[in-house]
N, C-alpha and C positions, 0 to 999 in steps of 0.2 A: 504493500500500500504506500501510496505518496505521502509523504515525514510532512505535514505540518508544520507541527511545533518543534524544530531540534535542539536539544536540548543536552546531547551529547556530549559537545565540548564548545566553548566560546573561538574554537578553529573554525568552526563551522561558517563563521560569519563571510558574506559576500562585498566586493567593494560596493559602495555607493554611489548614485550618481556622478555626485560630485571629486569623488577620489578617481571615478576613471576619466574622469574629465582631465584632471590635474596630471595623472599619467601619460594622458594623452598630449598632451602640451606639455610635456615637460623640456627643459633642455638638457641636452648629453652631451656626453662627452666618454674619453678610453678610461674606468675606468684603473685600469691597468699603471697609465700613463699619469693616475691623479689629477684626472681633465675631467673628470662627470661633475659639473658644479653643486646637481642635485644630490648625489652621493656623500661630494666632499661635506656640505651644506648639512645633512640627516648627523652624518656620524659626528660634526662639531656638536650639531645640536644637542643629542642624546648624552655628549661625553660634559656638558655641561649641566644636562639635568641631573646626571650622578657626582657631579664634582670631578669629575676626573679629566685629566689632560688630553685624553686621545680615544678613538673609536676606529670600528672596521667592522663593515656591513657583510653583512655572512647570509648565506642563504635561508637560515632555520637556527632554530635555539637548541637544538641538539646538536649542529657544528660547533655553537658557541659555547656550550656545555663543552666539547672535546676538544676543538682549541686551545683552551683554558686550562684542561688536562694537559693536554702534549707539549704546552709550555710549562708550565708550574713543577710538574714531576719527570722523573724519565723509565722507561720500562723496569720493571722489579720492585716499581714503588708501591706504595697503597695511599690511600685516601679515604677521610670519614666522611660519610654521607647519613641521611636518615634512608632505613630500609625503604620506605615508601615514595622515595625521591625519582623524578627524573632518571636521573644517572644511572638507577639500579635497576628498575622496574621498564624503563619507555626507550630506554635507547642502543637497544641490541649489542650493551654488552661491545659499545666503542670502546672505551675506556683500555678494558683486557684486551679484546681484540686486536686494535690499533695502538694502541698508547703500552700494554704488556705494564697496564699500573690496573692492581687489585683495587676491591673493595672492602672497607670495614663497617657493615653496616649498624646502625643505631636503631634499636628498637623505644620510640617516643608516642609519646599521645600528640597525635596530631599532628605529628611531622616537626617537633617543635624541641631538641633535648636540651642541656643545659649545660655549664661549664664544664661538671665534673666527669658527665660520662665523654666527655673529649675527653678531660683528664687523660680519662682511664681506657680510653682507647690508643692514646700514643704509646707505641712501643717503642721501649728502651732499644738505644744501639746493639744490635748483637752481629754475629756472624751469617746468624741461621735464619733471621728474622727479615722479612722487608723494611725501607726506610718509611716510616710517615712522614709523606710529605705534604699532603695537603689538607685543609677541609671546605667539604662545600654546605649551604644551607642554600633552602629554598623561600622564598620570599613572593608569593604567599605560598603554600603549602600543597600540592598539589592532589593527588589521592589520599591524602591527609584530612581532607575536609575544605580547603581556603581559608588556616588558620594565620592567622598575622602574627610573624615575629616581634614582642618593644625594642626599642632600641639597646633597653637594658639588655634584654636579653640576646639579641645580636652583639653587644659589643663584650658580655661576661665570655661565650664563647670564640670571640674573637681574639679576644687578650689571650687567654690559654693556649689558644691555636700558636698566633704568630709568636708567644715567650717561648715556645719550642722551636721553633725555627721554622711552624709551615707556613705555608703560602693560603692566603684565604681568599676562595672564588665562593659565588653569590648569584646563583641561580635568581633572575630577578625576571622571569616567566611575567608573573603577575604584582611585578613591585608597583607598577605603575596603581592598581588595586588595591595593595594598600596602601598609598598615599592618599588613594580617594577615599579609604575607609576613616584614615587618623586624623589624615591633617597634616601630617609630615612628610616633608621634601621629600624625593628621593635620594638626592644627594644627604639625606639626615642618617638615615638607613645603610645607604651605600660607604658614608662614611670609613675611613683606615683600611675598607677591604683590598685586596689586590686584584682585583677585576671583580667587574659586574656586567650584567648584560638585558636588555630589555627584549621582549617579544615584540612583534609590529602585527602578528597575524594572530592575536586573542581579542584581547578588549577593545583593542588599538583598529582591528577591521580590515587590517592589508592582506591582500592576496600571497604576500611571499616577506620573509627577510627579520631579521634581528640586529640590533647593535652590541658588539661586545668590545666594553671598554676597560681602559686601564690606563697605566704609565705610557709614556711614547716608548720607553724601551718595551715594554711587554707587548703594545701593538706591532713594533718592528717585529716583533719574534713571531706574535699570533699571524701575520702576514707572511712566514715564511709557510707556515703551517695550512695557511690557504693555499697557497699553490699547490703544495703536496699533495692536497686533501681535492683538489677538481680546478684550481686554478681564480684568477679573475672576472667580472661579470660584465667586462667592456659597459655598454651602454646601459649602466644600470642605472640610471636617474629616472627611467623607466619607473621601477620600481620602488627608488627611494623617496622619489613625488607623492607615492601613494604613507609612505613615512611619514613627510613632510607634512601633508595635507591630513592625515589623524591626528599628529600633536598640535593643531592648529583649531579641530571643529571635532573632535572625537574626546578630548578626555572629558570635558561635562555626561558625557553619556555615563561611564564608570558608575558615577553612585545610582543613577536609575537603574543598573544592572543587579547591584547589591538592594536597592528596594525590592525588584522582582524575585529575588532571591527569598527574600525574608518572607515577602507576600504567600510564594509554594511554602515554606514554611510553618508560616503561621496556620496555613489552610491542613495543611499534613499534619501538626504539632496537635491538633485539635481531636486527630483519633489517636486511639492507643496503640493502633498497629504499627504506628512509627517508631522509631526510633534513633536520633539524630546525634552523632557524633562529628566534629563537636555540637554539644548541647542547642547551642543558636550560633545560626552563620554568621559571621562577620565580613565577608566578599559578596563573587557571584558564585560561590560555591556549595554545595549543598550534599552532603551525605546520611546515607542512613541505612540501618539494615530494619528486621521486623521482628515485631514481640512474638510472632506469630512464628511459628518454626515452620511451620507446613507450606510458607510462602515462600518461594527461593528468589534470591535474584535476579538471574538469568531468566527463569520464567514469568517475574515481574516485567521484565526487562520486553522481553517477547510482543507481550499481550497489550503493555500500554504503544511498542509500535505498531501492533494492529489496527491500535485506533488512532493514528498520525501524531504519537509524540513520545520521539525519541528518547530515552536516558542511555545510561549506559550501568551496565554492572561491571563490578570490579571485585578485586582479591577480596578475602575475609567477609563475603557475604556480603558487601556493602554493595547502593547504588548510589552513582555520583552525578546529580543535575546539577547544568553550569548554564546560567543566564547570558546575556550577551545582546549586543547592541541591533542586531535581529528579531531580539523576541521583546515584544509590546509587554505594558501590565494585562491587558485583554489576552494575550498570550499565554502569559502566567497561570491565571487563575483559572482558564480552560485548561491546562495542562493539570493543575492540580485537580481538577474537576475531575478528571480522566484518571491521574492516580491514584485518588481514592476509592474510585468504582473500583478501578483493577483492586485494589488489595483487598476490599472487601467482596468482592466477588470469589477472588481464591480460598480466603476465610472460611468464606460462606460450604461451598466447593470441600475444604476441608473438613468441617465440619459434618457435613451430611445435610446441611441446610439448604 
């Protein structure tokens, strides 16, 4: 049946009139040559909304997640992530594959852990052991729920990271989200890290691309590691225009995304068959598994796309709706309309009812 409501992932979003207008008109340039003025133009821009001195526009935030890698550590190394991150869970295992740097994963509530379990995940120098060399968080939280890091808490585990000697990258997927949740820059967040990176194709509504930024010397490196990795995107202003033109007419959308959020929410919170981890959303993120055992996800998952609205199921029995600059409040609340039947339908079903 034709998807409605998608409700899958906030990837899902289409450009807008007005972004492929801007594409359309963009001007180019090589850039290879550091001629695409639209290119050069995105990655000043982005590397100034994190504070940081430099940027290099990448295809996807899963280059910009291993970029990040393949500079920061070198094969045999490891790296702390949360189990439910990006890195571990969505991206085929680049890391080990290409980069031959392990994973140390952190088991957290919510994607969210705290000084001490870095502590206690760096391992000491030995012979037998790999070096820890780096750690990453994700900001906001991804299969986690869309929980928001404070800054206290990004920077308690930040200080421990770098007094060891790693290097600290900052999955910032949805940082731009939680800015619109707190109030706080992103450069407040991004703060001391050693690279950070924004999505362009979640909240933001671009058809393709991320910015991953840092020092100039770490971009000089991350740019070797693009070539390696498929090369340069000549005329991509293309591309970066539709960048350009989100950070310009797209982040006021953000918090009506996190309203729609709350909105399925409150409408689902109201039966008991929910169950909502975390307890209330703070993003456009929304998880939840069921009080009901006899409901499974996946066939949650099935039945509400039968009737055109998309979610997705995921690990540990959860399903994960993600709002987005596509879906209306009218959107919303039919979607939950539809959720509810499903689960109480199953219930029902279950029960002998």
């Amino acid at each position: 049946m034709h998807t409605r409501i998608d409700l899958y992932s906030d990837t899902k979003t289409r450009p807008s009139p007005g972004m492929r207008a801007a594409m359309a008109g963009a001007t180019v340039g090589d850039e290879q040559a550091g001629e695409d003025p639209a290119t050069l133009a995105l990655c000043a821009r982005v590397a100034g909304l994190l504070g940081m001195e430099a940027g290099v526009f990448l295809p996807s935030g899963t280059m910009a997640n291993l970029v990040a890698i393949l500079v920061h550590a070198r094969p045999g190394d490891e790296l702390i992530a949360d189990s439910q991150s990006h890195i571990v869970c969505t991206e085929a295992a680049g890391a080990a594959a290409i980069g031959g740097v392990a994973v140390y994963p952190l088991e957290s509530p919510h994607g969210i852990f705290d000084a001490a379990q870095v502590a206690g995940a760096i391992r000491p120098p030995g012979r037998t052991s790999p070096r820890t060399a780096m750690l990453c968080v994700e900001q906001t939280t991804n299969f986690a729920g869309g929980a928001v890091w404070s800054i206290g808490q990004l920077k308690g585990v930040r200080d421990v990271a770098q007094g060891a000697g790693l290097a600290c990258h900052m999955d910032g997927a949805r940082l731009l989200n939680a800015s619109a949740a707190t109030g706080m820059a992103p450069s407040d967040y991004a703060q001391g890290w050693d690279s950070a990176w924004i999505d362009l194709t979640k909240g933001l509504g671009c058809p393709v691309g991320a910015v991953l930024c840092g020092t100039g010397h770490f971009i000089e490196r991350a740019w070797e590691w693009k070539y390696r990795l498929g090369g340069a995107m000549r005329q991509s202003g293309v591309l970066a225009a539709a960048g350009l033109y989100a950070l310009d007419n797209h982040l006021e959308q953000l918090p009506r995304d996190h309203e729609n959020a709350a909105l399925i929410w409150r409408a689902l919170a109201a039966s008991q068959l929910f169950r909502f981890d975390p307890p209330v959303p703070q993003t456009n993120i929304l998880r939840f598994a069921f009080s009901d055992a006899w409901i499974d996800n996946a066939g949650f998952a099935g039945r509400c796309l039968e009737r055109g609205v998309r979610v997705r199921a995921i690990d540990r029995g959860f399903v994960r709706v993600t709002t987005h600059l596509d879906i209306s409040a009218d959107m919303a609340a039919a979607a939950a309309a539809t959720m509810l039947s499903v689960a109480h339908e199953m219930r029902g079903e279950a029960s002998g009812g």
